[in-house]
C-alpha positions as CSV (number, residue, x, y, z in Angstrom):
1,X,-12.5,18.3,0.0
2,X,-12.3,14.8,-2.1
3,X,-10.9,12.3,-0.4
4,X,-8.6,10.3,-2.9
5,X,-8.2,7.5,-0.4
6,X,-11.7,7.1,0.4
7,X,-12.6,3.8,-1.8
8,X,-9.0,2.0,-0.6
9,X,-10.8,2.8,3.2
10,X,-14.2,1.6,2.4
11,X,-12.3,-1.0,1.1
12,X,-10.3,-2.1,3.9
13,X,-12.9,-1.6,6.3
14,X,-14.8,-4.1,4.5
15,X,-12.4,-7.0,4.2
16,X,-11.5,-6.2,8.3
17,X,-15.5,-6.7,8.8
18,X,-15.8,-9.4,7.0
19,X,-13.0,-11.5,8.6
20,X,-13.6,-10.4,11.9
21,X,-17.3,-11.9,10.8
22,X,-15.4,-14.9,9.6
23,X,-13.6,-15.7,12.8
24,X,-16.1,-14.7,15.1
25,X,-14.3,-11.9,16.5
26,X,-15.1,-8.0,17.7
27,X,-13.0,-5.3,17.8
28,X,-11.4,-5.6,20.8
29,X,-10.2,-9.3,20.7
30,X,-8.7,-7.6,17.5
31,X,-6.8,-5.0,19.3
32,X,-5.8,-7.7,21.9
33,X,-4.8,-10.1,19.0
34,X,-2.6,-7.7,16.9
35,X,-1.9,-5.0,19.6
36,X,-3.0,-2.2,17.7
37,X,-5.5,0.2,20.0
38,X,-9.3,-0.2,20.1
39,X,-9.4,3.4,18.4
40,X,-7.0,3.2,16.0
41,X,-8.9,-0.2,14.8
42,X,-12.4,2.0,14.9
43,X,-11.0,4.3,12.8
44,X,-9.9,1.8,9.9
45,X,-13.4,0.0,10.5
46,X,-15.1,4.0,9.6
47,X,-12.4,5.0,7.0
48,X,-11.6,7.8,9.3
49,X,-7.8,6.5,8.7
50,X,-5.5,4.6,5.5
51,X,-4.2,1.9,7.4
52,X,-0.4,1.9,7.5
53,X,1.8,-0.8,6.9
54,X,2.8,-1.9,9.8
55,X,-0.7,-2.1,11.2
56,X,-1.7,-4.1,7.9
57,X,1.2,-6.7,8.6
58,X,0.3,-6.9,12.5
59,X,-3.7,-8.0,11.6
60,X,-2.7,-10.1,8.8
61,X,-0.2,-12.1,11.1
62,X,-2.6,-12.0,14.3
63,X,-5.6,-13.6,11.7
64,X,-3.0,-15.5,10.0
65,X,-4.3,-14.5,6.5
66,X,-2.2,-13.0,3.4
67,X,-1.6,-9.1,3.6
68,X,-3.7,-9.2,0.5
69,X,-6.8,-10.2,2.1
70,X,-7.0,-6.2,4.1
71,X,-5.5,-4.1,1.8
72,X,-5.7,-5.2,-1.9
73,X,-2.5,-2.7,-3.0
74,X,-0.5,-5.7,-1.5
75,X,-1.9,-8.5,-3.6
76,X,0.5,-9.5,-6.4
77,X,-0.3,-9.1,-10.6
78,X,-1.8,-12.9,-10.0
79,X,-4.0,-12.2,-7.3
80,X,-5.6,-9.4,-8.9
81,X,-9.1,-9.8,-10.0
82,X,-10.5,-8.9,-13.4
83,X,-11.5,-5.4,-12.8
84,X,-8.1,-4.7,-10.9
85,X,-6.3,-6.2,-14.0
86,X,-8.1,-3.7,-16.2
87,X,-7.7,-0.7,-13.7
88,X,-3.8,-1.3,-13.9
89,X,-3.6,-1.5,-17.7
90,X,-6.0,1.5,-18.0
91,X,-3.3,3.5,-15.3
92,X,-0.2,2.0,-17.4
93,X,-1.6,3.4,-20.6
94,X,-1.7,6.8,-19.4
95,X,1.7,8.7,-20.9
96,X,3.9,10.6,-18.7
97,X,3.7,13.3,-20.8
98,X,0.3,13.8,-19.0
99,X,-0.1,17.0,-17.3
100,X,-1.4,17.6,-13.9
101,X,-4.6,19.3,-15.3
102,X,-5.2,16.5,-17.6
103,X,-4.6,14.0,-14.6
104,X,-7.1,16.0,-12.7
105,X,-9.6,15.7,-15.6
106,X,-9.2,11.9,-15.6
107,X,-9.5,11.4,-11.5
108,X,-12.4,14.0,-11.7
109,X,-14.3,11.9,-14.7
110,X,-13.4,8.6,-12.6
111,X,-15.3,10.2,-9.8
112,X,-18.5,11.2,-11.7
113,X,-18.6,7.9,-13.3
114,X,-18.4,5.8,-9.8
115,X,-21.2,8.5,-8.1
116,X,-23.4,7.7,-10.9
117,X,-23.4,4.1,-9.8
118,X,-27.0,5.3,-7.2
């Protein structure tokens, strides 16, 4: 079964790792910091789980760094990077008159393009 969510994980995961690298930390003075459990934190860190909101608030204020920074679908229209920028106007260009087998063509052809990134 595809996991939809699986590149907003990888994604999260990353920017976690990389601030945690940033300010020296490990998992657990993460957990202590935010108060979010040591397994619930391993399971963001191996895009086992999407983060939820709450938990992406209570590392952004224990870091003291912009929601943004762990999960990208909070960053506003300015703090979007190029790519993003296109992604979103690709998405808004798609009609709503789209039917769900056509959307499944689309995500489907998304897919192959990203695995043939090897």
């Amino acid at each position: 079964m595809l996991d939809r969510d699986l590149p907003l994980k990888k994604e999260i995961a990353k920017n976690i790792k990389d601030l945690l690298k940033k300010y020296g930390l490990n998992q657990i003075k993460l957990s202590e910091l935010s108060g979010i459990s040591k397994s619930t934190l391993s399971d963001y860190l191996n895009c086992k789980t999407l983060i939820n909101i709450s938990n992406v608030e209570k590392i952004a204020a224990a870091l003291n760094v912009k929601k943004s920074r762990i999960d990208p679908s909070f960053a506003t229209h300015n703090e979007l990077s190029t790519k993003e920028k296109t992604i979103e106007t690709i998405a808004a260009h798609i009609d709503d008159d789209v039917t769900e087998e056509e959307m499944e063509v689309i995500k489907n052809y998304i897919d192959f393009i990203k695995s043939q990134r090897k």
